[in-house]
C-alpha positions, 0 to 999 in steps of 0.5 A, spaced: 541 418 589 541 411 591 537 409 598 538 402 599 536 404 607 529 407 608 532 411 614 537 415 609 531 418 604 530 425 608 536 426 607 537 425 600 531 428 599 535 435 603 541 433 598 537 433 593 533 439 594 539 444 596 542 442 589 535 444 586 535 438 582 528 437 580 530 431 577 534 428 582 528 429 589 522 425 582 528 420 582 527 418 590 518 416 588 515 412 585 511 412 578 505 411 581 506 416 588 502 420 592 505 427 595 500 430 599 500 438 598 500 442 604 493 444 602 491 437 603 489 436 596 494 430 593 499 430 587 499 423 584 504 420 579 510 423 576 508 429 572 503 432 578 509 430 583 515 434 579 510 440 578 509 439 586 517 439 587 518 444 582 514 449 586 518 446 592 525 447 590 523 455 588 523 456 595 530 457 595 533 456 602 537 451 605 533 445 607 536 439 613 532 433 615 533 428 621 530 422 621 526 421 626 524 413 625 524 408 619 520 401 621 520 396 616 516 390 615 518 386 607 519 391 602 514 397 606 518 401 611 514 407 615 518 413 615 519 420 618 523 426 619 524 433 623 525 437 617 526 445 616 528 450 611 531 456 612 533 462 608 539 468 607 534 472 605 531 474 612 524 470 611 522 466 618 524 458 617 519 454 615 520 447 618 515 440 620 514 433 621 514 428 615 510 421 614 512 417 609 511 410 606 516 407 602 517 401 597 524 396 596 524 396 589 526 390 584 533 393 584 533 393 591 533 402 592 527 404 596 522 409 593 517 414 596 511 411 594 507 416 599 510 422 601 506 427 607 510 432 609 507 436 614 504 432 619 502 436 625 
């Protein structure tokens, strides 16, 4: 998934995690990324990234996330969202706010290069 806007990765991001696509949500990072874990410990680079987001999509449920502001500045943006997770199965809902810094790439996409996804 192409995100030439930095406001539209929360919603890749939900594509991307409805369709279970482990490969697709590791495409919206950077190789040298940093995902902070609910936990507060970090995952850092791809093969720390895709187990982070393998463990994610096992979930299951339906995801949504709505851009709450993207403020760019060169090839950096500040980005985050509203985001919640809800289940057919009769789990609660889990649901937070997000901080992400984004890099412009070479190609013109843009990438996570730091993404926290529970902000309080």
């Amino acid at each position: 998934m192409a995100v030439r806007d930095p406001a539209d990765i929360n919603a890749a991001f939900a594509a991307g995690y409805n369709a279970r696509d482990v490969d697709t949500l590791l495409a919206l990072y950077q190789a040298e990324a940093t995902v902070v874990n609910m936990d507060g410990s970090e995952s850092i680079g791809f093969v720390a990234i895709r187990d982070h987001l393998a463990g994610l999509v096992r979930l299951g449920g339906s995801m949504t996330s709505t851009n709450r502001y993207a403020v760019t500045r060169d090839d950096i943006a500040l980005v985050g969202a509203e985001w919640t997770v809800s289940f057919d199965d009769g789990r609660n809902p889990v649901s937070g706010r997000s901080a992400e810094v984004l890099r412009r790439q070479p190609d013109g996409l843009w990438k996570y290069l730091i993404d926290n996804p529970e902000t309080a």
